[in-house]
Structure formats: structure tokens, C-alpha cells
PDB file of N, H, CA, C and O in Angstrom:
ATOM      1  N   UNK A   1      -4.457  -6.684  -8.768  1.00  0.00           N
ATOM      2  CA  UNK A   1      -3.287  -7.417  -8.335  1.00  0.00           C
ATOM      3  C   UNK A   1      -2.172  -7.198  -9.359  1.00  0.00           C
ATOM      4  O   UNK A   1      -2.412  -7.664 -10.473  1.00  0.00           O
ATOM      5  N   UNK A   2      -0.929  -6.541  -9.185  1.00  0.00           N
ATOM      6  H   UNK A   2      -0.734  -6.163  -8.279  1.00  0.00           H
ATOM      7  CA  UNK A   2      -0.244  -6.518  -9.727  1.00  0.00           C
ATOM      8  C   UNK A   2       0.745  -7.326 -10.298  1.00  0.00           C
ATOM      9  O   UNK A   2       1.619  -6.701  -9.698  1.00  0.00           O
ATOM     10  N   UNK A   3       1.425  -8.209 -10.960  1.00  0.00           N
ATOM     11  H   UNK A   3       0.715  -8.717 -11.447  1.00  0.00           H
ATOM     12  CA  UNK A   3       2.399  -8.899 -11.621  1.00  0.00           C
ATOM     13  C   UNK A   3       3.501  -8.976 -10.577  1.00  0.00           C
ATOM     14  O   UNK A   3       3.975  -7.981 -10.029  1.00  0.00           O
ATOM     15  N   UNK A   4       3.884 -10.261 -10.336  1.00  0.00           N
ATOM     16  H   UNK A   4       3.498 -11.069 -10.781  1.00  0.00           H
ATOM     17  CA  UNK A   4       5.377 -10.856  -9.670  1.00  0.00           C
ATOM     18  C   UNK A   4       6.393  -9.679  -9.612  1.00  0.00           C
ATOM     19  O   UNK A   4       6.976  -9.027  -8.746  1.00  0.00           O
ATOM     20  N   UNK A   5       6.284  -9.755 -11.457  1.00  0.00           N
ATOM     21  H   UNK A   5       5.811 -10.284 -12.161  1.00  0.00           H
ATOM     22  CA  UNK A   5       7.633  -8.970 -11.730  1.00  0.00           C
ATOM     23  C   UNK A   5       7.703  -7.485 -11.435  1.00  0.00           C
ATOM     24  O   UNK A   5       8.791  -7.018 -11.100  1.00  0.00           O
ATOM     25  N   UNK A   6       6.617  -6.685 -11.531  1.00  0.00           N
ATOM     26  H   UNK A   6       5.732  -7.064 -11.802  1.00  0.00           H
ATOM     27  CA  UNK A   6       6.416  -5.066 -11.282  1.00  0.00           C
ATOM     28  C   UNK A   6       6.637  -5.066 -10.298  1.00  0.00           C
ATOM     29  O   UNK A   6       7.486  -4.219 -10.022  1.00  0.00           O
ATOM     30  N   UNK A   7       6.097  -5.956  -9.018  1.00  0.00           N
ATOM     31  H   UNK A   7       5.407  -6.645  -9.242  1.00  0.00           H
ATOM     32  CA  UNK A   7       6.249  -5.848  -7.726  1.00  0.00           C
ATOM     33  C   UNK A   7       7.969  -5.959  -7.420  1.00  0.00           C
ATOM     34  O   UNK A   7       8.531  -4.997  -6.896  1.00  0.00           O
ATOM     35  N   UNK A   8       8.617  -6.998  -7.729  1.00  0.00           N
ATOM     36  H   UNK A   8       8.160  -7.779  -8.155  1.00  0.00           H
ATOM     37  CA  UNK A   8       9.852  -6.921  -7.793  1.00  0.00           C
ATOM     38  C   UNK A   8      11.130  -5.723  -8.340  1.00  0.00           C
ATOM     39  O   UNK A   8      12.186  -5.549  -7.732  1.00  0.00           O
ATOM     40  N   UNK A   9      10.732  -5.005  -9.585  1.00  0.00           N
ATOM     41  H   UNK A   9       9.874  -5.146 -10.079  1.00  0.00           H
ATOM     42  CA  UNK A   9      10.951  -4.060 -10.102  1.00  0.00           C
ATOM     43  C   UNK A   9      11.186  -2.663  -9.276  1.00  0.00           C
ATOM     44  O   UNK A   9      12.149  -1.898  -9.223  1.00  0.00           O
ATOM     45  N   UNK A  10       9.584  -2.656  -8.505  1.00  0.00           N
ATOM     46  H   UNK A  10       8.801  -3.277  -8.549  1.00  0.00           H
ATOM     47  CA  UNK A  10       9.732  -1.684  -7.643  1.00  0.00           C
ATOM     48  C   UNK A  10      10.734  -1.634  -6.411  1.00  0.00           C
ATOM     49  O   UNK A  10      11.058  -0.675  -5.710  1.00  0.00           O
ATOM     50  N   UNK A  11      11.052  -2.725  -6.374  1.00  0.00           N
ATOM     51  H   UNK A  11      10.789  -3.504  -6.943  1.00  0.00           H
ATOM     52  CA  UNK A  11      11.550  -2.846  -4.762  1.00  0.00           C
ATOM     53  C   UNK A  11      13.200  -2.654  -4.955  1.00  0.00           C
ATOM     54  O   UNK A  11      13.910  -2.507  -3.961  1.00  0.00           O
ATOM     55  N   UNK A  12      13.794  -2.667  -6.387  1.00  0.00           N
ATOM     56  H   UNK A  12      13.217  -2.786  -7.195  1.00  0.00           H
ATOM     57  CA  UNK A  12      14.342  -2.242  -6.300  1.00  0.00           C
ATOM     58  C   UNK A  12      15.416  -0.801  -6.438  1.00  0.00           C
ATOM     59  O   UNK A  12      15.197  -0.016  -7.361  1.00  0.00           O
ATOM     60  N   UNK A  13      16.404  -0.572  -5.598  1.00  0.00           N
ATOM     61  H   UNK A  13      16.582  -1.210  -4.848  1.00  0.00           H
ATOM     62  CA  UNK A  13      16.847   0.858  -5.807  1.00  0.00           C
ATOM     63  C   UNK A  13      16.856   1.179  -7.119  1.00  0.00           C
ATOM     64  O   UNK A  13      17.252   0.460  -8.036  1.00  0.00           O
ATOM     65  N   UNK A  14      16.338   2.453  -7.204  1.00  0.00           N
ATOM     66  H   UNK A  14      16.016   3.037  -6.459  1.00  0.00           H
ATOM     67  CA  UNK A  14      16.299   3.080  -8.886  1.00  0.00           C
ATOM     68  C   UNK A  14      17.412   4.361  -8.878  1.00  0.00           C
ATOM     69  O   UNK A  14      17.996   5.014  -8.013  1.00  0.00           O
ATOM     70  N   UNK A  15      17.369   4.336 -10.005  1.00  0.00           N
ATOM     71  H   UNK A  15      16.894   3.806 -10.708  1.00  0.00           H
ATOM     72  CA  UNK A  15      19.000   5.329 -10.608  1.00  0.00           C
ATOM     73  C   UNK A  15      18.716   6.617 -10.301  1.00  0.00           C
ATOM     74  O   UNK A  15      19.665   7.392 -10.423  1.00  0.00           O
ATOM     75  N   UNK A  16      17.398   7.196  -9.839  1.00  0.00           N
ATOM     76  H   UNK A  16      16.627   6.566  -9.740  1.00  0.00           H
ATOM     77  CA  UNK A  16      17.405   8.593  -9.692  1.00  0.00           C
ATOM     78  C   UNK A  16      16.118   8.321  -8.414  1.00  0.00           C
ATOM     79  O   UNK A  16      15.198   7.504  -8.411  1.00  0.00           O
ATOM     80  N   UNK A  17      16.585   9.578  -7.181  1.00  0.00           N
ATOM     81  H   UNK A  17      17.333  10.242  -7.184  1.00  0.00           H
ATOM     82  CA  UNK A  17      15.443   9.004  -6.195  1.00  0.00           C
ATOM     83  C   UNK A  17      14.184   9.554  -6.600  1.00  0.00           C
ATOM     84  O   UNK A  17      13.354   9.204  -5.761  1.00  0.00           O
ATOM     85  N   UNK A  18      13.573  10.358  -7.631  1.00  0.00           N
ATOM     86  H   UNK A  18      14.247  10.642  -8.313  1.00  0.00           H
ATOM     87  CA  UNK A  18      12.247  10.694  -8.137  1.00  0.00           C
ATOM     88  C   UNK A  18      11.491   9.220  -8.935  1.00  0.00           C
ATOM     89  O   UNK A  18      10.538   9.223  -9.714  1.00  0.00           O
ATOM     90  N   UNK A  19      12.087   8.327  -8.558  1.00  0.00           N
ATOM     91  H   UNK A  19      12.862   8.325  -7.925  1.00  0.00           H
ATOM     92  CA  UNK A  19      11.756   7.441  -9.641  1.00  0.00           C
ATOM     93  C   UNK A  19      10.721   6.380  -8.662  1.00  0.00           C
ATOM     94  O   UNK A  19       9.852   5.652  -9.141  1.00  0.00           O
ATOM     95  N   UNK A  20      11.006   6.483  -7.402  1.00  0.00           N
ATOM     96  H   UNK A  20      11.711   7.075  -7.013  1.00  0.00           H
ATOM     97  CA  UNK A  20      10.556   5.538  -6.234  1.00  0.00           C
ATOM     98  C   UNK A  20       9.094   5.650  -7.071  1.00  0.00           C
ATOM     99  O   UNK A  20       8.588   6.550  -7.742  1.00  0.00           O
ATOM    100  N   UNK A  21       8.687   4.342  -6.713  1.00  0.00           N
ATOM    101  H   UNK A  21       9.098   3.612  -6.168  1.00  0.00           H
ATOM    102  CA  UNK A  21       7.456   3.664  -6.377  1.00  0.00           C
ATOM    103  C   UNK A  21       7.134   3.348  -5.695  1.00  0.00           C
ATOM    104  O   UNK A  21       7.430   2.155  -5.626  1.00  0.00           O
ATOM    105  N   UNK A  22       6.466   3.719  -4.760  1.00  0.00           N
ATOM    106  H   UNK A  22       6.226   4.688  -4.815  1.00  0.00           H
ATOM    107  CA  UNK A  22       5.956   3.008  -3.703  1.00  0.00           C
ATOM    108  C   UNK A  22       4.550   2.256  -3.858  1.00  0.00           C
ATOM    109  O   UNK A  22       3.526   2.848  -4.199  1.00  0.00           O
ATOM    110  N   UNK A  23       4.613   0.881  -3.568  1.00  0.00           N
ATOM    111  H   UNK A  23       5.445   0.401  -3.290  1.00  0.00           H
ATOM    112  CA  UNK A  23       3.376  -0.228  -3.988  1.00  0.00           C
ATOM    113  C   UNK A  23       3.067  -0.801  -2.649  1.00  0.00           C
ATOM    114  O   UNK A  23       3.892  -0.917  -1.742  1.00  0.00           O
ATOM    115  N   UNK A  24       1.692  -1.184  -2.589  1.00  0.00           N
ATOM    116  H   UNK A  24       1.022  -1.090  -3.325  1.00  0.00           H
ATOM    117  CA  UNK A  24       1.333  -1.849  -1.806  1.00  0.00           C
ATOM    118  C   UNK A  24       1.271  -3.218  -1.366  1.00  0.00           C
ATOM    119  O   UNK A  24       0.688  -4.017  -2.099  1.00  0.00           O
ATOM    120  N   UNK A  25       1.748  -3.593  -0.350  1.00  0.00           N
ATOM    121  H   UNK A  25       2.222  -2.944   0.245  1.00  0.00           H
ATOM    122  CA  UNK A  25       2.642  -4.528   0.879  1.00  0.00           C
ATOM    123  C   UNK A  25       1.415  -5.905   0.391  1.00  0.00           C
ATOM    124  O   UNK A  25       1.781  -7.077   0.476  1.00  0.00           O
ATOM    125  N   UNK A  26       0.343  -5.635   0.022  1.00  0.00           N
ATOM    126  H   UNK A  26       0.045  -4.683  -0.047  1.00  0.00           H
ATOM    127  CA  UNK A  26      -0.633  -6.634   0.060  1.00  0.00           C
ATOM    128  C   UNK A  26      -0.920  -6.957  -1.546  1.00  0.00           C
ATOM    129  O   UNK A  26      -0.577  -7.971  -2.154  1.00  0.00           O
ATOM    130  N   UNK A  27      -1.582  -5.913  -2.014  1.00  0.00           N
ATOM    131  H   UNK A  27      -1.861  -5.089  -1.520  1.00  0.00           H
ATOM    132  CA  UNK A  27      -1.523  -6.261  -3.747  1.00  0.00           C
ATOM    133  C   UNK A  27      -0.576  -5.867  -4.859  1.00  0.00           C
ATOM    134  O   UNK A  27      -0.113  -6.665  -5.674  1.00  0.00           O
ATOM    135  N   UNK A  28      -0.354  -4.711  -4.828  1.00  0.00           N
ATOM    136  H   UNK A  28      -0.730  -4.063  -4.167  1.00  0.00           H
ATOM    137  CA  UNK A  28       1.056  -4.526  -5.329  1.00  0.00           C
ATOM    138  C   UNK A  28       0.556  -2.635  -6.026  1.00  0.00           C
ATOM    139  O   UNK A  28       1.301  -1.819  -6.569  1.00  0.00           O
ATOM    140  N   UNK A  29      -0.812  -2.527  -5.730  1.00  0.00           N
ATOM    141  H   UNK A  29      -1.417  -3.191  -5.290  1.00  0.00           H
ATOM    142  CA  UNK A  29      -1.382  -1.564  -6.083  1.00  0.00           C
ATOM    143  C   UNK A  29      -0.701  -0.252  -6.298  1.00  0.00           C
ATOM    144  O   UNK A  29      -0.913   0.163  -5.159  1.00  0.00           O
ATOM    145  N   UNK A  30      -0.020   0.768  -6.893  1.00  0.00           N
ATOM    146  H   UNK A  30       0.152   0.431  -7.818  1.00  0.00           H
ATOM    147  CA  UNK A  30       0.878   2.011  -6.761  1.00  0.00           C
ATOM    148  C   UNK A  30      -0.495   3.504  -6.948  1.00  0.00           C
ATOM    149  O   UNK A  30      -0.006   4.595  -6.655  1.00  0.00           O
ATOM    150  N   UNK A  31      -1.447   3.538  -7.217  1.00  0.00           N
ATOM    151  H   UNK A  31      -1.844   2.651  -7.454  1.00  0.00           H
ATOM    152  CA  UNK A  31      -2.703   4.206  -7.248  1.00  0.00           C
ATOM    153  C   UNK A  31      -3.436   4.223  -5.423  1.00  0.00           C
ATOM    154  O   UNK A  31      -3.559   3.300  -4.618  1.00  0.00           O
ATOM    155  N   UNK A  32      -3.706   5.341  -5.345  1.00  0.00           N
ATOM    156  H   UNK A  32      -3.606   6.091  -5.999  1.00  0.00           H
ATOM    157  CA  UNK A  32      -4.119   5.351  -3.793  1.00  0.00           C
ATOM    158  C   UNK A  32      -3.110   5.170  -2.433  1.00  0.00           C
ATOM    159  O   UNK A  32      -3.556   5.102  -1.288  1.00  0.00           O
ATOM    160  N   UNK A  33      -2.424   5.140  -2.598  1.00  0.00           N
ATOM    161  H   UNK A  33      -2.062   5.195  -3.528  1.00  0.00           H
ATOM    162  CA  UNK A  33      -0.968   4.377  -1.418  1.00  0.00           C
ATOM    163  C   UNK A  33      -1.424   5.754  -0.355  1.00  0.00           C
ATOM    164  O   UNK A  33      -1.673   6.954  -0.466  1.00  0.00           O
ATOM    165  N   UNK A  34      -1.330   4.510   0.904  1.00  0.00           N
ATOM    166  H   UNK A  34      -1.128   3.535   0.995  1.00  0.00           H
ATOM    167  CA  UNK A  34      -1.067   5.703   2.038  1.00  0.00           C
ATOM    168  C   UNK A  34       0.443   5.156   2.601  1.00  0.00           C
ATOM    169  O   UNK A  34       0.871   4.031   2.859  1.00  0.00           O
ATOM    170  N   UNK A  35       1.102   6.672   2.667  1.00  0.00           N
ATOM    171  H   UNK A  35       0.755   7.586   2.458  1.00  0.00           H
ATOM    172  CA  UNK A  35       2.293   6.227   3.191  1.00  0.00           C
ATOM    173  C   UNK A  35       2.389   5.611   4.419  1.00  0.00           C
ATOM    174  O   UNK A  35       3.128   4.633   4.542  1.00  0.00           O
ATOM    175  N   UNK A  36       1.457   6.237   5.773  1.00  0.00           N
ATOM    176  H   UNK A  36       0.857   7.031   5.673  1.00  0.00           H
ATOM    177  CA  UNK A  36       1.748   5.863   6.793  1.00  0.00           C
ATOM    178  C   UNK A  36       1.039   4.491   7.007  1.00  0.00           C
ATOM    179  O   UNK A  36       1.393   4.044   8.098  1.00  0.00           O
ATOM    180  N   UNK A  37       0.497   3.971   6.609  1.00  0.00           N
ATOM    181  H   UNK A  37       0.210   4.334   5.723  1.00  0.00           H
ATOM    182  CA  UNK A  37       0.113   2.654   6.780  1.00  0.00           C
ATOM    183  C   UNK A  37       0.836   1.436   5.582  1.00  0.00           C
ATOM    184  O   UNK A  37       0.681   0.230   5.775  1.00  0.00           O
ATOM    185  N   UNK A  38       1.401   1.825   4.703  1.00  0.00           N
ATOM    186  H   UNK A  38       1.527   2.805   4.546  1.00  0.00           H
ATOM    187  CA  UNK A  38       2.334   1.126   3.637  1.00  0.00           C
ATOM    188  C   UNK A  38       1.120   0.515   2.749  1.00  0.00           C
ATOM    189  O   UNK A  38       1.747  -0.227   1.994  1.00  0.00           O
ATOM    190  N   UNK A  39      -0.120   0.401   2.426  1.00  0.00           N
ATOM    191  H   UNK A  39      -0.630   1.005   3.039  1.00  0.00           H
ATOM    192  CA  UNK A  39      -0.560   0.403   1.776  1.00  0.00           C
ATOM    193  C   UNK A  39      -1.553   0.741   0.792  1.00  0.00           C
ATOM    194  O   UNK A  39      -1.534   1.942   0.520  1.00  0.00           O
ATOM    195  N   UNK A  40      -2.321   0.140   0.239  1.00  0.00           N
ATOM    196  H   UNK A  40      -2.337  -0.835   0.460  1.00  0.00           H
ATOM    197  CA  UNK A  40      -3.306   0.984  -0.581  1.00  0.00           C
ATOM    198  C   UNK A  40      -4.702   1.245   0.311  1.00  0.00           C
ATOM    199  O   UNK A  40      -4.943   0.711   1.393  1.00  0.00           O
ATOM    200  N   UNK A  41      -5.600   2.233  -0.428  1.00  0.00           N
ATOM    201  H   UNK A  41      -5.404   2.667  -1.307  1.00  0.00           H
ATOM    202  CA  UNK A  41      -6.734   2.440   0.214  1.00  0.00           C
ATOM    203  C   UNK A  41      -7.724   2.027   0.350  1.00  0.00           C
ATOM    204  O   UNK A  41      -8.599   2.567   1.026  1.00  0.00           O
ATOM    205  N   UNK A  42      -7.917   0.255  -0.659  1.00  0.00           N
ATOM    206  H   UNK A  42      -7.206  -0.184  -1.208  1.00  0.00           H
ATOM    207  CA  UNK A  42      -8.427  -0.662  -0.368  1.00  0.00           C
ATOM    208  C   UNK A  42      -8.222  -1.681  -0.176  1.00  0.00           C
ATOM    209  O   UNK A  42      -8.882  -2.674  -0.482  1.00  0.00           O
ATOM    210  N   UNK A  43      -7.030  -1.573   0.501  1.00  0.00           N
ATOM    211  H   UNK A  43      -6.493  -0.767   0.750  1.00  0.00           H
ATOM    212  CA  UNK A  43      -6.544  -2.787   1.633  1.00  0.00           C
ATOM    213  C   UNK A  43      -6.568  -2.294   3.054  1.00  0.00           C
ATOM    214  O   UNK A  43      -6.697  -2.904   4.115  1.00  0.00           O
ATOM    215  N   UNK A  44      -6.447  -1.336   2.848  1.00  0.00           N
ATOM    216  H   UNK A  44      -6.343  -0.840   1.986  1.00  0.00           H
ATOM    217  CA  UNK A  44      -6.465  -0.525   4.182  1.00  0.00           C
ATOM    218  C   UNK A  44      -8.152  -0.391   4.463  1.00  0.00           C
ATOM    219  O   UNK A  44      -8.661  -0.818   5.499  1.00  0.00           O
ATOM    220  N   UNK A  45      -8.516  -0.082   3.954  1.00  0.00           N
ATOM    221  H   UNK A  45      -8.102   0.265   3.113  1.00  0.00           H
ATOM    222  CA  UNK A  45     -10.211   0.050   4.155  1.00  0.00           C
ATOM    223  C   UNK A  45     -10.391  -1.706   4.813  1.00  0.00           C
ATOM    224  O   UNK A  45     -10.484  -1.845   6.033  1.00  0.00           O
ATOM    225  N   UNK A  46     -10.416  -2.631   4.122  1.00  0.00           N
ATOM    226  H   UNK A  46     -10.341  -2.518   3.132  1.00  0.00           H
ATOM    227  CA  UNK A  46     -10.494  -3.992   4.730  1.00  0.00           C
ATOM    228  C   UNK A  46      -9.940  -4.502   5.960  1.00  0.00           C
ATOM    229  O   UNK A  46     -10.406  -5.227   6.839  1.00  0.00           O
ATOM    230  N   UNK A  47      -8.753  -3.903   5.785  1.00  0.00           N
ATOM    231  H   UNK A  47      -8.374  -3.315   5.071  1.00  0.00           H
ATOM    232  CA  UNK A  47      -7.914  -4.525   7.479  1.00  0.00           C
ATOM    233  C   UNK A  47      -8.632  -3.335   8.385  1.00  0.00           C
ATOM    234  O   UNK A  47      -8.567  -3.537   9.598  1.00  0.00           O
ATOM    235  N   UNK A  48      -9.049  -2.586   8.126  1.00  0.00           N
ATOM    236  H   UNK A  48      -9.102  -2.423   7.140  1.00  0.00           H
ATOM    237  CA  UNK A  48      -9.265  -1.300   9.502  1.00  0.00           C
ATOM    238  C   UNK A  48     -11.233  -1.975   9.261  1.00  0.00           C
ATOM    239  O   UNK A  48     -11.942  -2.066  10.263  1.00  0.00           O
ATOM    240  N   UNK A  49     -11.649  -2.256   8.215  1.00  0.00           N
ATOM    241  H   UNK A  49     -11.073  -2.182   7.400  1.00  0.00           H
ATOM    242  CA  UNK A  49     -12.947  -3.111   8.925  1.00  0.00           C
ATOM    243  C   UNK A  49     -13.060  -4.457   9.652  1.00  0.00           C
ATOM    244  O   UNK A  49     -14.143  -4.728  10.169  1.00  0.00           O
ATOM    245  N   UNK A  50     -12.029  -5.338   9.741  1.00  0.00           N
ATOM    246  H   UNK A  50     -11.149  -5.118   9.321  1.00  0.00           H
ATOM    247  CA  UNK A  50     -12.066  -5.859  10.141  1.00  0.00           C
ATOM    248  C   UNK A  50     -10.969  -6.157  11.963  1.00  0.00           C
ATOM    249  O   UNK A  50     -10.718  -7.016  12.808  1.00  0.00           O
ATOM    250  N   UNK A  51     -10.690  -4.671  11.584  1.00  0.00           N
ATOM    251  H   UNK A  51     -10.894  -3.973  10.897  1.00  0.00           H
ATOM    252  CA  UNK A  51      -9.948  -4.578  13.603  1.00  0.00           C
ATOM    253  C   UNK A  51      -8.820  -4.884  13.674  1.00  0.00           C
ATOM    254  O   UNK A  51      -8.250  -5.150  14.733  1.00  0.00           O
ATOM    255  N   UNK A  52      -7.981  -4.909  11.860  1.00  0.00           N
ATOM    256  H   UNK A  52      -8.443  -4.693  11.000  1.00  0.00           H
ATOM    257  CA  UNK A  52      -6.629  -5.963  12.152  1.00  0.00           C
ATOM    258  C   UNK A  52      -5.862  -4.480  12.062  1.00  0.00           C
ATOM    259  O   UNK A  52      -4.710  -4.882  12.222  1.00  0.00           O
ATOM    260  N   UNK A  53      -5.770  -3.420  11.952  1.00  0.00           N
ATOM    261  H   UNK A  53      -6.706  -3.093  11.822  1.00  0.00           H
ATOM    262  CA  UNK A  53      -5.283  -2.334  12.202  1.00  0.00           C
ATOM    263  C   UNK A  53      -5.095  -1.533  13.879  1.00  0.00           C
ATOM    264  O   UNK A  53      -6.050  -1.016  14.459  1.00  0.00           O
ATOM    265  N   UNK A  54      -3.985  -1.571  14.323  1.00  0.00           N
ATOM    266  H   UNK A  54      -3.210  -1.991  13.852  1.00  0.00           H
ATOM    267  CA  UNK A  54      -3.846  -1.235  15.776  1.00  0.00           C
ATOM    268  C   UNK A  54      -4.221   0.533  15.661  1.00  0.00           C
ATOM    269  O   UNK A  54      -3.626   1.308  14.912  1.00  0.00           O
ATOM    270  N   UNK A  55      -5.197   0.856  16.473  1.00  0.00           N
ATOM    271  H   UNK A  55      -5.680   0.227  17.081  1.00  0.00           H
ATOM    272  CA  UNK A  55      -5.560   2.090  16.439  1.00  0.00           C
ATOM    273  C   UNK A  55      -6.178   2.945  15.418  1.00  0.00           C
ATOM    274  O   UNK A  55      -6.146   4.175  15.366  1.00  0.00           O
ATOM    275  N   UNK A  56      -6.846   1.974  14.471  1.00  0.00           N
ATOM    276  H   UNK A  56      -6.872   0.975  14.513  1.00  0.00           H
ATOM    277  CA  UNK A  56      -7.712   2.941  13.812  1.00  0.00           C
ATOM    278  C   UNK A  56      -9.007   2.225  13.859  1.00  0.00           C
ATOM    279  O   UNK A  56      -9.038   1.001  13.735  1.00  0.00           O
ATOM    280  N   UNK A  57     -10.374   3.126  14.081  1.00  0.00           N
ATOM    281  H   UNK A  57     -10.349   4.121  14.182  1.00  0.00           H
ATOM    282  CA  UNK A  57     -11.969   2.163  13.474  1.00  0.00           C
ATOM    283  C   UNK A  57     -12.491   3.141  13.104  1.00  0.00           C
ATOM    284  O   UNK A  57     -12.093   4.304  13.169  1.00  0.00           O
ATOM    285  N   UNK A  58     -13.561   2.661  12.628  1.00  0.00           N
ATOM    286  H   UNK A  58     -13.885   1.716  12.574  1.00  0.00           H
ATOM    287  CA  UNK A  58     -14.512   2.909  11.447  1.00  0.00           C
ATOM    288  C   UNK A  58     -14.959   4.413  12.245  1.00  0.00           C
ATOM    289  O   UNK A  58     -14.874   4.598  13.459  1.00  0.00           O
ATOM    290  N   UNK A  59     -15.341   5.193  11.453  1.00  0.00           N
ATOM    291  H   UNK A  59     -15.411   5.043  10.466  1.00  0.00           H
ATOM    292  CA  UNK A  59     -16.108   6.879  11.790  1.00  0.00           C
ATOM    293  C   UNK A  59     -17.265   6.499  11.764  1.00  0.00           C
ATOM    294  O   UNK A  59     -17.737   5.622  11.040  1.00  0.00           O
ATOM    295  N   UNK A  60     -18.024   7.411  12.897  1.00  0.00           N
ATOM    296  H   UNK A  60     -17.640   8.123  13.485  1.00  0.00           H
ATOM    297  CA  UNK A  60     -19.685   7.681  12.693  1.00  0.00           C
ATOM    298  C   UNK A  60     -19.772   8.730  13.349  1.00  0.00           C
ATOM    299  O   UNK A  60     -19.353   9.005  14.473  1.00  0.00           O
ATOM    300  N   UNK A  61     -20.619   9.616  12.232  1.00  0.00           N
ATOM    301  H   UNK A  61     -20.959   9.393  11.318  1.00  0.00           H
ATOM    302  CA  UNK A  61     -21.125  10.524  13.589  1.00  0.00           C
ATOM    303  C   UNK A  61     -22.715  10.952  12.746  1.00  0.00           C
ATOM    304  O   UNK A  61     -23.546  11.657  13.318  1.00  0.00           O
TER     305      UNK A  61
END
């Protein structure tokens, strides 16, 4: 879980666009991020086990 303030930090515009951070919507995580779902890969692993993700489930084969 990341800090109030980092989370805040990130969100805002930075002076050069290589600088973006992109953090995750739920913990604040910047390690693992999937872009197309806006967050990390173990938050995303949890909401897609539990069905709260529209159009994705679990693999088996």
C-alpha cells in the first residue's frame, strides 16, 4: 500500500512527459501495472477471481 502522499504526487502533471507514473487505482502499487485495466497485477488477479471484472475469467486448459 502505498503512502497518501506518493499517490497524490503521481497524479499530478509532471514537467517532462517521461516522468509519468502510472499507479494503481486500488493500492497505489507502480511495479506490475497493466495499462488496460488501470491497475496492478495483484489487484487485478483478485477482482478477475472474484467476477468483478466485465469480460475476463480465470484460464484452464
Amino acid at each position: 500500500m502505498a503512502k497518501t502522499s506518493v499517490r497524490v504526487r503521481a497524479q499530478k502533471k509532471p514537467k517532462f512527459s517521461t516522468r509519468i507514473v502510472r499507479r494503481c487505482f486500488r493500492c497505489g502499487r507502480k511495479r506490475g501495472y497493466l495499462r488496460d485495466f488501470n491497475m496492478c497485477r495483484i489487484c487485478f488477479r483478485e477482482l478477475a477471481s472474484k467476477g468483478e471484472i466485465p469480460g475476463v475469467k480465470k484460464g484452464s486448459w
